[in-house]
N, C-alpha and C positions, 0 to 999 in steps of 0.2 A: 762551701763558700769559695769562690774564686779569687783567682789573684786580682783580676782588673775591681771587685767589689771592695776586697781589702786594704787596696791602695785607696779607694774612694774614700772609707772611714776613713784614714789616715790623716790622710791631704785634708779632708773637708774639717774635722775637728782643728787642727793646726789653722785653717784657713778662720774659722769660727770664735775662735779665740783670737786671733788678729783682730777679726772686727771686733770683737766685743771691746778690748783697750780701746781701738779706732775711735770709735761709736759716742763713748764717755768722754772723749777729750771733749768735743765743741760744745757740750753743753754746758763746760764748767766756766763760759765763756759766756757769763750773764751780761756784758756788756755790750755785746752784740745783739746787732737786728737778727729778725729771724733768718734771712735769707744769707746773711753772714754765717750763721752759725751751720746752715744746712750747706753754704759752701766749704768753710773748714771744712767738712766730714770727707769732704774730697782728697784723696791723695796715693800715690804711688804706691805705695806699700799695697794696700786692697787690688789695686789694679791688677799688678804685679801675682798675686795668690789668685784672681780667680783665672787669669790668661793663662800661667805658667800648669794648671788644672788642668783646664777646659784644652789645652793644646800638645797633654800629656800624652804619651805610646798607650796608656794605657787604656785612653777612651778610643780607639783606634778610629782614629779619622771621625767621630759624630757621625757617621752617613745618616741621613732619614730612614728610620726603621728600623735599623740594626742596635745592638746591645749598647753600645759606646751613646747612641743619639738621646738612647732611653736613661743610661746611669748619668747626661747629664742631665736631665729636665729635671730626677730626682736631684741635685745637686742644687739645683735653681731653687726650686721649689726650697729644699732645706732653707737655705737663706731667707726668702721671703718668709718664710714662718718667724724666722729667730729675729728678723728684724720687725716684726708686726703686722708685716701687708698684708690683706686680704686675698682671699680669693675672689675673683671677680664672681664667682657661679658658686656652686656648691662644693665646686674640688678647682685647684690651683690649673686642675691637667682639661684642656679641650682635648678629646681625639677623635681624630679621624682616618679615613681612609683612603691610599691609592692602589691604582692597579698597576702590574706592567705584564707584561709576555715571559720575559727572561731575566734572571736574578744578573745577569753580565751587561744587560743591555743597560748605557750611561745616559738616554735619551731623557727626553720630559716625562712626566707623567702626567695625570689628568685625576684631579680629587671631586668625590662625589658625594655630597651628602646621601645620594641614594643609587647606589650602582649596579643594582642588581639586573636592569634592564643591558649594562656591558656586558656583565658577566656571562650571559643567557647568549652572547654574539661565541665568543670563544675563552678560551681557560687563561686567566689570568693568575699572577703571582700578587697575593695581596701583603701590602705595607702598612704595619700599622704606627700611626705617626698620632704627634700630640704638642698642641702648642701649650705653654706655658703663662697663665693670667694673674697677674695679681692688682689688686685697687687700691688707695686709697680714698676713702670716700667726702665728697666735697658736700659744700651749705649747700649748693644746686644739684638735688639727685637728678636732673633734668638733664646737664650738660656733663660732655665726655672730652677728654682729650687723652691724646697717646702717645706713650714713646715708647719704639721696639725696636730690638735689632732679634736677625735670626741667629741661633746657634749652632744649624748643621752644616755639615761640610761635606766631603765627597770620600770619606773611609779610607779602605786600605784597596791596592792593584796588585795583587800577589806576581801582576807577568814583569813586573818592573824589577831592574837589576839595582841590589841597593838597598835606598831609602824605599820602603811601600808603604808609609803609611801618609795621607795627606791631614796635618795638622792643626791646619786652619789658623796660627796664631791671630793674623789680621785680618783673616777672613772666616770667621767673624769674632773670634774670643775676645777683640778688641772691643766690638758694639755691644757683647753680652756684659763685657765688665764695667761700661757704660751705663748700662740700663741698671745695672745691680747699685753703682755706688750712688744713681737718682732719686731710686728706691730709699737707700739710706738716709739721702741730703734730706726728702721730706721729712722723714721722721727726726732726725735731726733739728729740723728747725721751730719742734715745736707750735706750729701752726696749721690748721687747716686749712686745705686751699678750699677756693667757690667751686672749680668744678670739679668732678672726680676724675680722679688724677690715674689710668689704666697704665701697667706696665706690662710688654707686652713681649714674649719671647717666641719667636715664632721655628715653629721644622718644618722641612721641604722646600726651603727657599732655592736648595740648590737643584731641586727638579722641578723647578718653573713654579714659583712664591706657594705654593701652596697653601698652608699653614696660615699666608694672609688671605688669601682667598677663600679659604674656607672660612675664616674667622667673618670677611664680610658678607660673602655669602648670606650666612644663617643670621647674624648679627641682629638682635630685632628693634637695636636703637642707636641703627646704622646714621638716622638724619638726624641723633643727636653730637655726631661728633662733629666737635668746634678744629679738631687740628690733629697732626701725625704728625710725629720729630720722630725720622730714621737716621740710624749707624748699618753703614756696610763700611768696613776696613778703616779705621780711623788712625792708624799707626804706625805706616810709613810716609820716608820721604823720596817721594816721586821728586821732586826736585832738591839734587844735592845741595844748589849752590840759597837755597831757602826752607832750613829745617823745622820752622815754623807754617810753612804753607799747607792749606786746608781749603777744599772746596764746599763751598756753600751753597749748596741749592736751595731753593725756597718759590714757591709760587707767586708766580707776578702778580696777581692780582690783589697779594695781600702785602705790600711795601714795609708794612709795618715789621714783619721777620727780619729784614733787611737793617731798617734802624734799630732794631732790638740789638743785635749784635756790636755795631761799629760804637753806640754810646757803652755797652757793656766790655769791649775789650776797652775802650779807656779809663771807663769809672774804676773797675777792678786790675787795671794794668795786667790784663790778659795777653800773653805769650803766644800769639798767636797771628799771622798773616792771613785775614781770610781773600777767600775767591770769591769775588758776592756773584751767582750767577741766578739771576732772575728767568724762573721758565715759564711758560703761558701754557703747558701743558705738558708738567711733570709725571709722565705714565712710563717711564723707562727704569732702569738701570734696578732697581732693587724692590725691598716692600713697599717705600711710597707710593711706585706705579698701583700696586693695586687698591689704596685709597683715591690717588690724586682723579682716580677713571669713575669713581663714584662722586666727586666734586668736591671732597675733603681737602683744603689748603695743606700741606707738607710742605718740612723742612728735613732736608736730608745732608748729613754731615760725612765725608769721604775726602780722604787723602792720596787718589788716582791711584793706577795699576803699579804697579810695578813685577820684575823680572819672576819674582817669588811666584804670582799670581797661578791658584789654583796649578802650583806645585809641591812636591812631598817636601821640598826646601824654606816653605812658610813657616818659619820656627820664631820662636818667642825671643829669643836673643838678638832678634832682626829687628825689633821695634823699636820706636822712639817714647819712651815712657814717659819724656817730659809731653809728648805733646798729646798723647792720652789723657793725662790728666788735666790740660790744659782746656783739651776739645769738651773733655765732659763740664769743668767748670761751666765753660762757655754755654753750653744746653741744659746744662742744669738750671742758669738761669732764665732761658728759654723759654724749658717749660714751667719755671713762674710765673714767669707774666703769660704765657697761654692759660694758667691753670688759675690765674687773677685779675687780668685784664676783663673790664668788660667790655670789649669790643676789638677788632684786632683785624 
């Protein structure tokens, strides 16, 4: 058994027991609505254990395919089990496959539900990668909606002098520990949503979305999803002099993302300056693009580049943990009202 698996038990039970205390508090909080009580469940502490994890030496960089990408998805997955989520399929784990030429080469790759017609071109090095699904299941098995952030990063550069390993804290340990503590809020609150509620964790995003692209790809109830709420880097501040500032994307067509937010940072006294940036053709910057190209409305939540960006200097001490937990708040009740609105 290796050192980076033993540290996994370690961290992941210590991390396991946090939630479990977490978990129990807002239900003892019978006088709250349910969507209260799935918001309690929110908070820094959680955030903080699964970041501080997911951004450790010893998952070394998450690359897609590599050892570190895979001890987290089992990481992921552990939780979704202990917290009740389904699997979407018959196992938590989609996997799939890419190819490349050379194990050094940092270019794109190209994912194939059936590659064997490339392979037959010339000798490829194959990846084997695997997105992470869990559901809860709504009164309309008919409709879908989702929210995902990727988990992989870009590994370790052994030519670098130094730090080699790239850590990913904000890109993306941030959006995973998003998606983890949403997961929680539902079951917390007690309530079934209408539609089924997908969490969605995806590998390969950093050799060109992969992971979502497969996932739509093969998807066979691709025109039933009603919506996409993505996280890439929710946890710095790109601007000093506004430590609350958050950019908000959301597709133009559907205004209503827009007013979701501006009455919910008031009703809840949300911590939060947003960017409200209305796109007419969200197909860029992260997983959204590869819903928004199949006509799915997305909203996408990011706090800009900054210096750190996709360097070994991305480290978890660098982030702002109040506005992590602020930004999940905020989509958490998001995808409420995605996951209960009839109409949007």
């Amino acid at each position: 058994m290796d050192d980076c698996f033993l540290n996994f038990i370690y961290i992941m039970k210590k991390n396991m027991l946090l939630l479990s205390l977490l978990c129990n508090f807002p239900l003892l909080l019978s006088a709250q609505t349910n969507v209260e009580k799935g918001l309690q469940s929110i908070n820094r502490s959680s955030a903080e254990a699964a970041i501080n994890f997911l951004a450790s030496d010893e998952l070394q960089g998450r690359e897609a395919g590599f050892h570190g990408s895979r001890v987290t998805s089992e990481y992921i997955v552990s939780l979704l089990q202990w917290m009740g989520v389904s699997p979407l399929a018959d196992s938590y784990f989609q996997p799939f496959d890419a190819y490349r030429k050379e194990r050094q080469k940092k270019g794109r790759l190209e994912v194939h539900p059936d590659s064997i017609a490339k392979l037959k071109q010339e000798v490829h090095q194959k990846l084997s990668m695997r997105n992470v699904l869990g559901m809860i299941p709504g009164k309309n098995a008919k409709e879908y909606v989702i929210v995902g952030a990727h988990f992989d990063h870009l590994g370790i550069d052994p030519a670098l002098d130094g730090d080699q390993i790239y850590n990913g804290a904000d890109d993306n340990a941030s959006g995973v520990s998003a998606v983890l503590q949403i997961a929680r809020a539902f079951i917390a609150s007690g309530q079934q949503p209408e539609r089924n509620v997908i969490f969605a964790f995806w590998d390969g995003e950093e050799k060109g979305l992969l992971g979502s692209k497969y996932f739509v790809q093969t998807c066979p109830f691709v025109s039933q999803i009603k919506g996409y709420l993505n996280f890439d880097m929710i946890g710095r501040n790109n601007k000093s002099d506004r430590p609350r500032h958050v950019v908000y994307f959301y597709t133009a067509s559907h205004p209503a993302f827009g007013d979701w937010l501006k009455e919910d940072v008031k009703k809840y006294g949300l911590q939060l300056e947003p960017d409200y940036r209305a796109w007419d053709n969200p197909t860029g910057g992260s997983d959204n693009g590869t819903f928004a190209k199949v006509g799915i409305p997305i909203i996408w939540y990011h706090t800009d580049g900054h210096p750190d960006y996709h360097q070994p200097s991305d480290h978890a001490e660098r982030l702002n943990w109040d506005k992590i937990v602020e930004i999940t708040k905020a989509s958490f009740l998001n995808m409420w009202k995605m996951a209960n609105e009839k109409s949007f």
